[in-house]
C-alpha positions as CSV (number, residue, x, y, z in Angstrom):
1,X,61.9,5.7,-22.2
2,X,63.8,3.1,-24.4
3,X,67.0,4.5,-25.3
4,X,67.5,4.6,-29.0
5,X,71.4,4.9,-29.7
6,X,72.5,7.0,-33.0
7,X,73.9,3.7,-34.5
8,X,70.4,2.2,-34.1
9,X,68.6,5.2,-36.0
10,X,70.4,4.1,-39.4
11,X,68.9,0.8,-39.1
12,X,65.3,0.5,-41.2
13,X,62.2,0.2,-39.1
14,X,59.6,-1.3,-41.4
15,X,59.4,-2.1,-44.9
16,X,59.1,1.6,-46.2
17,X,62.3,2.3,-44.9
18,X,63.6,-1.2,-46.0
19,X,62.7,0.2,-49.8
20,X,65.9,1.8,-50.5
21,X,68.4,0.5,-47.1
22,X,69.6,-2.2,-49.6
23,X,69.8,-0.3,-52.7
24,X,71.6,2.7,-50.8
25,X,74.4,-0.3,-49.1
26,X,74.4,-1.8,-53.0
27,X,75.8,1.8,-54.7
28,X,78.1,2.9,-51.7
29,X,80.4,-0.2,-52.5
30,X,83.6,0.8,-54.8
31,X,82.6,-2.4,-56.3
32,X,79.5,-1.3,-57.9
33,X,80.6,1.6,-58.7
34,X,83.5,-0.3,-61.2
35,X,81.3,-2.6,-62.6
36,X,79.1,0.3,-64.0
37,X,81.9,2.1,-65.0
38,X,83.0,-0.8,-66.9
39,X,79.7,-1.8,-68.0
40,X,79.4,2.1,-69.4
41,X,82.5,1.9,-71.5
42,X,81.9,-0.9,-73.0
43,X,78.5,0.6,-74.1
44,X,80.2,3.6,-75.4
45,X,82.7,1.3,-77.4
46,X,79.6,-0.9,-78.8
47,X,77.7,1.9,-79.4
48,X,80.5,3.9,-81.4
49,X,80.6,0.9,-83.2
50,X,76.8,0.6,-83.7
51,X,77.1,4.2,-84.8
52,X,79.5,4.0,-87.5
53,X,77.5,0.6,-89.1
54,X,74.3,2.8,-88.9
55,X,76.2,5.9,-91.1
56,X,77.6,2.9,-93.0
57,X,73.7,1.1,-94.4
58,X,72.9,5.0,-94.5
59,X,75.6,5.3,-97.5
60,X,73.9,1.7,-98.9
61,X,70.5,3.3,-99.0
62,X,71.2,6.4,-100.3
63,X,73.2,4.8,-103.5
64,X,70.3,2.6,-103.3
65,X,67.8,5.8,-103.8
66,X,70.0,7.5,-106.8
67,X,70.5,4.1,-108.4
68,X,66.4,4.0,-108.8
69,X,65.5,7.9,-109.3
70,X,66.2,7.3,-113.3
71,X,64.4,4.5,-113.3
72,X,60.4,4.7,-114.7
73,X,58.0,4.3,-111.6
74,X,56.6,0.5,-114.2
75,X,60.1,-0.2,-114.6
76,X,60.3,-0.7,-110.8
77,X,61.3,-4.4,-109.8
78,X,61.0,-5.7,-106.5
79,X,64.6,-6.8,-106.1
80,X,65.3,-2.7,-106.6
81,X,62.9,-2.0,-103.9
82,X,64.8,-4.7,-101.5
83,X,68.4,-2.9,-102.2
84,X,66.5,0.4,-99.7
85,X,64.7,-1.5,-97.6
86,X,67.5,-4.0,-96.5
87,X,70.5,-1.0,-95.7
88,X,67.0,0.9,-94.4
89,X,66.4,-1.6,-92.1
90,X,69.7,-2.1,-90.8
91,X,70.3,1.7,-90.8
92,X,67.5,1.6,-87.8
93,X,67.7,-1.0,-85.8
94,X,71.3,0.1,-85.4
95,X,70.5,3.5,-85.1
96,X,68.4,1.8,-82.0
97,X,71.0,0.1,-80.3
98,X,72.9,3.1,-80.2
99,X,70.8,5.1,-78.3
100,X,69.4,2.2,-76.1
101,X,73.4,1.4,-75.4
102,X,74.2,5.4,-74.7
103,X,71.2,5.7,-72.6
104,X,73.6,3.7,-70.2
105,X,75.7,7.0,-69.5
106,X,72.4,8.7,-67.7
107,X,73.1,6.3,-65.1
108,X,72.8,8.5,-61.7
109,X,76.6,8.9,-60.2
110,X,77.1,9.6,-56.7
111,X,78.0,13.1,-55.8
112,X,81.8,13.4,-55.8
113,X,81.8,16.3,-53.8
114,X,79.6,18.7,-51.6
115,X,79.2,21.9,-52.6
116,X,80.5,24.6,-49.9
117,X,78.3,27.0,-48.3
118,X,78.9,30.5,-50.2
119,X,78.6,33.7,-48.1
């Protein structure tokens, strides 16, 4: 029989083992691990930022809303119907950015530790 050496056994055979061999080298480099960590702050910053310019067109629309409740449904003008949809608009599409730019935190992290066997 061929000897197969325990350094040997690590090594990918064929391509279903070849999948993930890169991946798995790519994510147990500090390297990576400091970028992502990096990259995830600066989410969190962008998106507290995104956050706080969504509350922001939030306050627009609604003194938008109060300004036109008085206001007969025929005495309606366009331009009043603009002054909602325009903070409205901006409310969510920065409402979006914020959650696609926290969805960065769900990033999966390496174990830091391994848990100990209980008796």
């Amino acid at each position: 029989m061929g000897g197969v050496t325990s350094s040997a056994t690590n090594l990918p055979d064929d391509a279903n083992d070849l999948r993930g061999f890169h991946f798995r080298q790519l994510l147990g480099r500090p390297l990576t691990w400091t970028v992502v960590s990096v990259f995830a702050l600066a989410a969190g910053i962008a998106a507290a930022i995104c956050g706080l310019g969504a509350g922001v067109f939030d306050i627009f629309e609604n003194r938008a809303v109060l300004k036109l409740l008085d206001v007969p449904l025929r005495s309606t003008a366009p331009a009043m119907i603009q002054a909602i949809r325009s903070p409205a608009a901006a409310k969510w599409i920065l409402a979006s950015v914020t959650v696609v730019l926290l969805s960065a935190s769900f990033i999966r992290r390496p174990k830091t530790h391994e848990s100990s066997n209980r008796d």
